[in-house]
C-alpha positions as CSV (number, residue, x, y, z in Angstrom):
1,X,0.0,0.0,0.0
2,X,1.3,3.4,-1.0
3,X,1.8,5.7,1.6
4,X,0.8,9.6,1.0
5,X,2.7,12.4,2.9
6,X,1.0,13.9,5.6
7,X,1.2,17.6,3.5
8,X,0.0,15.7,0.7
9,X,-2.9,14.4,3.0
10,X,-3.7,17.9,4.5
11,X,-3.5,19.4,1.0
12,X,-6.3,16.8,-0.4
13,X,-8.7,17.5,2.5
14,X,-8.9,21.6,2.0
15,X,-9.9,20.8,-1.6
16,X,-13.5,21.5,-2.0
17,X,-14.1,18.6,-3.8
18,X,-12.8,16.3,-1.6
19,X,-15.0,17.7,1.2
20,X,-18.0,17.4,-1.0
21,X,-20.3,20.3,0.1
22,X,-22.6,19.9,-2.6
23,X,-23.8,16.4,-1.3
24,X,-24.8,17.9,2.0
25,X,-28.4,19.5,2.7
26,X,-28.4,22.8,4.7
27,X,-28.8,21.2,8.3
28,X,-31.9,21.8,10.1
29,X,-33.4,24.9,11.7
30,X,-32.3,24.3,15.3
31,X,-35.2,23.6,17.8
32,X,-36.2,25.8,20.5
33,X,-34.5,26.4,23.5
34,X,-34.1,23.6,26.1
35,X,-35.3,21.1,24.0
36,X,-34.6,17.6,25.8
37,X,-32.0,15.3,24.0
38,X,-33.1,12.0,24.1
39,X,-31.9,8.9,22.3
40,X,-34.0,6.3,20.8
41,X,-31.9,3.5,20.9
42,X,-34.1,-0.2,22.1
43,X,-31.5,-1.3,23.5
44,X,-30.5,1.8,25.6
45,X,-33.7,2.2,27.2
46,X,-33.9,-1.3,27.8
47,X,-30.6,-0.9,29.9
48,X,-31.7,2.5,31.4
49,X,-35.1,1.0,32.2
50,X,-33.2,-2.0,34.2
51,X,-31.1,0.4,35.9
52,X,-34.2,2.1,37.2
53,X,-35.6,-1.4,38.5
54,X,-32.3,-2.3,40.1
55,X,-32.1,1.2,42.4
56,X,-36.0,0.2,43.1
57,X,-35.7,-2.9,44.2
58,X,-32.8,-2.1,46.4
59,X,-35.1,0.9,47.7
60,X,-37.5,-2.3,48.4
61,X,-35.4,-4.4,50.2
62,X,-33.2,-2.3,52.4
63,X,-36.6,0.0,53.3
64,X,-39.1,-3.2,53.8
65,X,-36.8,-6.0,54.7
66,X,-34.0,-4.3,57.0
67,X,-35.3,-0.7,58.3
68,X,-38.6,-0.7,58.8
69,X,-39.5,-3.7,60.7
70,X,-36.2,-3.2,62.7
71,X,-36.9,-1.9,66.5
72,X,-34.0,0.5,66.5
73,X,-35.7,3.3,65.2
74,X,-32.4,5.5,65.1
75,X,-30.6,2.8,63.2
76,X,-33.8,3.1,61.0
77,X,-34.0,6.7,61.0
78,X,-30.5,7.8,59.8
79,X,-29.5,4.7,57.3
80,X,-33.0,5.6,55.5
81,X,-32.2,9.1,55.1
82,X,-28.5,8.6,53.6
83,X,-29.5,5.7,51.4
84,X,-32.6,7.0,50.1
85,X,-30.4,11.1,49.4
86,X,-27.6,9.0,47.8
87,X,-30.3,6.9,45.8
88,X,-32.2,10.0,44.9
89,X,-28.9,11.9,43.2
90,X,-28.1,8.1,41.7
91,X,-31.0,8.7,39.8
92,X,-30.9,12.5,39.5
93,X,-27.6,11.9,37.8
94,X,-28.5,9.1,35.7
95,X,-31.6,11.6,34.1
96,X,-29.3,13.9,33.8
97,X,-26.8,12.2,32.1
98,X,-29.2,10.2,29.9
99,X,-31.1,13.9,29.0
100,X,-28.1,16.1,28.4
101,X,-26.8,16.8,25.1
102,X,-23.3,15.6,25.4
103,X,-21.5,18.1,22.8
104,X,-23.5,17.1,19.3
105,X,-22.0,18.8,16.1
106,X,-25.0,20.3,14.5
107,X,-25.9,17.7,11.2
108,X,-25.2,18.2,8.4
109,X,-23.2,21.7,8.3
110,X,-20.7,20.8,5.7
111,X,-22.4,22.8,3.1
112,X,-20.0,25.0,0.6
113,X,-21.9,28.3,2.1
114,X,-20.8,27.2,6.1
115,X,-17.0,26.5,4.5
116,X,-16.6,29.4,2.8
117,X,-17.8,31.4,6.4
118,X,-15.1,29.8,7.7
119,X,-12.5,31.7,6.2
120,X,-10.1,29.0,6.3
121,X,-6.4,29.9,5.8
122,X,-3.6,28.1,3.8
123,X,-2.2,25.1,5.9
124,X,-5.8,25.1,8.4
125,X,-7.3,22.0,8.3
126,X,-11.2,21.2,8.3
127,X,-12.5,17.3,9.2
128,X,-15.5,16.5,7.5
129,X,-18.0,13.1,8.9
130,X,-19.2,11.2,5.9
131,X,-21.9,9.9,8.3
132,X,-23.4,12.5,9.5
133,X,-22.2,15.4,6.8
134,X,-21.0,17.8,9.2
135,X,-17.7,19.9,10.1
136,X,-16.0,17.9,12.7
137,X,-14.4,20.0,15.9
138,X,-11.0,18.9,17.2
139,X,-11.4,15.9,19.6
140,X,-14.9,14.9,18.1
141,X,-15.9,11.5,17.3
142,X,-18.5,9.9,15.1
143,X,-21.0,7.7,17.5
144,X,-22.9,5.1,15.5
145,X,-25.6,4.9,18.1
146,X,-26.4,8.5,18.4
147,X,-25.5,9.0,14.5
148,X,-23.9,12.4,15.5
149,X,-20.4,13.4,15.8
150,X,-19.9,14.4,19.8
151,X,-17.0,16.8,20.6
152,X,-14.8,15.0,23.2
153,X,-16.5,11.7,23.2
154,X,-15.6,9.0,25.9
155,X,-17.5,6.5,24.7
156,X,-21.5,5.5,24.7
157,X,-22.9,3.8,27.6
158,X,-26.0,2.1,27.2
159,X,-27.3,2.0,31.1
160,X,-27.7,6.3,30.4
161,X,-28.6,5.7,26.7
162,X,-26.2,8.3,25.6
163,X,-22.7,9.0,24.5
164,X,-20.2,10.7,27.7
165,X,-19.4,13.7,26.3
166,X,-18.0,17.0,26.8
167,X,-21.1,18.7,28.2
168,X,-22.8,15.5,29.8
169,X,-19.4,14.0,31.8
170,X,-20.3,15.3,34.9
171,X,-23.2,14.0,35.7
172,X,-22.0,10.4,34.5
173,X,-18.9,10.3,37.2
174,X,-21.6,11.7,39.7
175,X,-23.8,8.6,38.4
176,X,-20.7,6.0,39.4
177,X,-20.2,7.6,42.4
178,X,-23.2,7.6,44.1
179,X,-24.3,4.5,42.3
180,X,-21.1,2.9,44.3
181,X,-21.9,4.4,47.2
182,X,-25.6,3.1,47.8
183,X,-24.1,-0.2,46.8
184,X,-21.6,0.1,49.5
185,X,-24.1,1.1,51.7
186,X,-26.4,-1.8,50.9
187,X,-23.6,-4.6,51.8
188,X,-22.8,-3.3,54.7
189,X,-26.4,-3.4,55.6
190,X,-26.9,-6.1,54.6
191,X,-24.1,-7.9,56.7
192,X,-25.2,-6.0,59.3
193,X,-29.1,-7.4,59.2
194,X,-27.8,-11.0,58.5
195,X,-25.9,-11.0,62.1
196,X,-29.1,-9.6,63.6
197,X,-31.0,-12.7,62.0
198,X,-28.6,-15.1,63.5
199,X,-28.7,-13.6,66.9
200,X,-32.3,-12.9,67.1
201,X,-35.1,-15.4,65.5
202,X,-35.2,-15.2,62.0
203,X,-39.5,-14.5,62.2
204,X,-39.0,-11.4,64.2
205,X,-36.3,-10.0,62.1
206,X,-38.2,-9.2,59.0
207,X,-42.0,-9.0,57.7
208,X,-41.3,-11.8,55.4
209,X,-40.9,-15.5,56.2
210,X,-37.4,-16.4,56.5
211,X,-37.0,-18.1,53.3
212,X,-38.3,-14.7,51.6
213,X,-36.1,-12.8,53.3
214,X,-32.9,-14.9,52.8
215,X,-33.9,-14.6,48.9
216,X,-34.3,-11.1,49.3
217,X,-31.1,-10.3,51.3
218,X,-28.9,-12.6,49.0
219,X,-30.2,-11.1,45.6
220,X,-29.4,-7.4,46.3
221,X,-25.9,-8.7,48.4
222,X,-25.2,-9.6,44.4
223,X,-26.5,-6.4,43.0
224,X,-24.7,-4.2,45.2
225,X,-21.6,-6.2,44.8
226,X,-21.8,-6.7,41.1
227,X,-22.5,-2.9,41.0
228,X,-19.9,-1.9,43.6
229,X,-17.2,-3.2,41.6
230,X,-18.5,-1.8,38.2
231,X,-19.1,1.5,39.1
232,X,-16.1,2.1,41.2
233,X,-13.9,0.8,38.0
234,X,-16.0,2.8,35.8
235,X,-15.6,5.9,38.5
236,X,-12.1,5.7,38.1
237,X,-11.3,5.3,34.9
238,X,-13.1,8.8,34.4
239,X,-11.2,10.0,36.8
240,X,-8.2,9.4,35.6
241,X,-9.4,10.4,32.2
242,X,-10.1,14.0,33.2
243,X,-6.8,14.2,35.6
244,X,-5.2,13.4,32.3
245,X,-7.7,15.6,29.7
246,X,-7.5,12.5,27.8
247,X,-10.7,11.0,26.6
248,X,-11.4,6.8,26.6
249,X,-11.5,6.8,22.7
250,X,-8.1,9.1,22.4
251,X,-6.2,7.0,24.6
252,X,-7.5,3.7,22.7
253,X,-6.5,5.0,19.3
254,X,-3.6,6.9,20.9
255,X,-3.7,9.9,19.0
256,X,-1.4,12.7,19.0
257,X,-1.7,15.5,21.6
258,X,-2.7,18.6,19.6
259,X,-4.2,20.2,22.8
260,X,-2.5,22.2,25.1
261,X,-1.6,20.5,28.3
262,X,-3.4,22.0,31.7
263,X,-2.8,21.0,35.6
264,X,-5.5,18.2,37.1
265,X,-6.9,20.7,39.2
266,X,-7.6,22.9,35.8
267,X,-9.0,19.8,33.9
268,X,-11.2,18.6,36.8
269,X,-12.6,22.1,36.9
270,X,-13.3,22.1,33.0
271,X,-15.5,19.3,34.0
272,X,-17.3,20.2,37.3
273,X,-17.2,23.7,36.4
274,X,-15.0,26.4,38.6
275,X,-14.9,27.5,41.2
276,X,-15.1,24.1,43.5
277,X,-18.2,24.4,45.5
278,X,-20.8,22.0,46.7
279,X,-22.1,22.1,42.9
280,X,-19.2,19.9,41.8
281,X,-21.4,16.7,43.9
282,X,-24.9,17.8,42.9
283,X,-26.5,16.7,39.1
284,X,-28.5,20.3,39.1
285,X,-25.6,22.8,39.3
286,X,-25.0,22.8,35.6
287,X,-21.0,23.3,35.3
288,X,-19.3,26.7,33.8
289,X,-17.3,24.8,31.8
290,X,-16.0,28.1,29.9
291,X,-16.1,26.1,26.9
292,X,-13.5,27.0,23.5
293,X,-15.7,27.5,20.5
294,X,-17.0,24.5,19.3
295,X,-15.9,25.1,15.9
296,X,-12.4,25.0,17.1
297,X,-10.5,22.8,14.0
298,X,-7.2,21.1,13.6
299,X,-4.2,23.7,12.5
């Protein structure tokens, strides 16, 4: 196979002709204002819908098996408070994850009138998608499920039914964390209730019979396990993503660096949004991000 220089390669795609404008219709009139983003993938709603069921039926069990029949009413009091907060931002993060537009390049913008408004200079690069006809950003990537290019694109998870992106990461890493943490929360309850069963008899333990129960307990011990270990792996693999403002896609392909290089602290904040505050832990405090234009191409 030949190989073709890489100012050969730049020179081809600033042709006109190679880029194609004439093939692509004039995208769409853009909808109004907070119009929800919402993916209509089976598959993804499938996973999103069991998600759903699996923080219920923990809600079930720990509320209906372990606190309420228990006869410390403290115990009860303060466990049902934490696990039901950290279940409720699971799920707040999860919507918003799922319901945010992670960073779509507007379809279908590669039309000759957009390239010409460019203004491109001799030497500046443009990427165009052949999938989706548009102009593609630094750092995008084409997502087949979405069928939009999404500027800094992790990768698509189908338990949130959406591509991690640049505006959407945030509430995903919140979604790991607090998904980890009610799991957490659940084993050691769990072990906890299991000891109380052993000491006490099993019939005044729960309002189940003990074969329910033991059913019951054992089902969401593998849940939260399962889902401990997932998340937490998932939680820091993002992590260490941002730390290193290198997204799970760039660092399979291992592209080349052609972004500047910024401190963790500065990365993390891109993310969460600056400066720290409580808003960096809740999925309502959209982040100012103080985002580049999103039109920003290779040089």
């Amino acid at each position: 196979m030949m190989l073709i220089p890489a100012h050969h390669f730049r020179d081809i795609e600033r042709k006109p002709e190679y880029l194609q404008p004439e093939k692509c219709i004039p995208p769409p009139y853009p909808g109004p204002a907070g119009t929800m983003w919402f993916i209509r993938d089976g598959c993804g709603i499938a996973c999103a819908i069991v998600t759903w069921f699996l923080v219920l039926y923990a809600e079930f069990v720990v509320l209906f098996v372990m606190l309420i029949p228990s006869r410390d009413y403290v115990y009860s009091i303060i466990n049902g408070i934490v696990f039901n907060l950290l279940a409720f931002l699971a799920l707040a993060s999860h919507c918003r994850a799922m319901l945010t537009d992670p960073g779509a390049v507007p379809k279908g913008n590669a039309t000759k009138e957009f390239i010409e408004s460019l203004q491109l200079k001799p030497g500046q690069v443009v990427y165009k998608c052949p999938k989706c006809c548009s102009i593609k950003p630094d750092r995008a990537h084409h997502c087949s499920v979405c069928k939009r290019c999404i500027r800094k694109m992790d990768h698509h998870c189908p338990w949130v039914n959406n591509c991690v992106g640049e505006n959407n990461q945030k509430y995903f890493v919140l979604f790991t964390m607090y998904i980890a943490l009610i799991s957490l929360h659940a084993l050691i309850m769990v072990g906890f209730h299991f000891l109380h069963c052993f000491e006490e008899d099993w019939t005044k333990c729960s309002s189940f019979s003990p074969p329910t129960t033991v059913i019951l307990l054992i089902l969401l011990c593998f849940e939260a396990l399962l889902f401990l270990i997932f998340t937490s792996v998932m939680f820091g693999t993002q992590v260490h993503s941002i730390c290193t403002d290198e997204t799970g896609i760039e660092q399979l392909k291992k592209e080349e660096r052609r972004w500047a290089k910024k401190t963790k602290w500065m990365n993390m904040k891109a993310v969460f949004g600056h400066p720290f505050s409580i808003g960096w832990a809740s999925p309502f405090a959209t982040p100012d991000q103080g985002k580049a234009d999103p039109y920003q191409y290779v040089v």
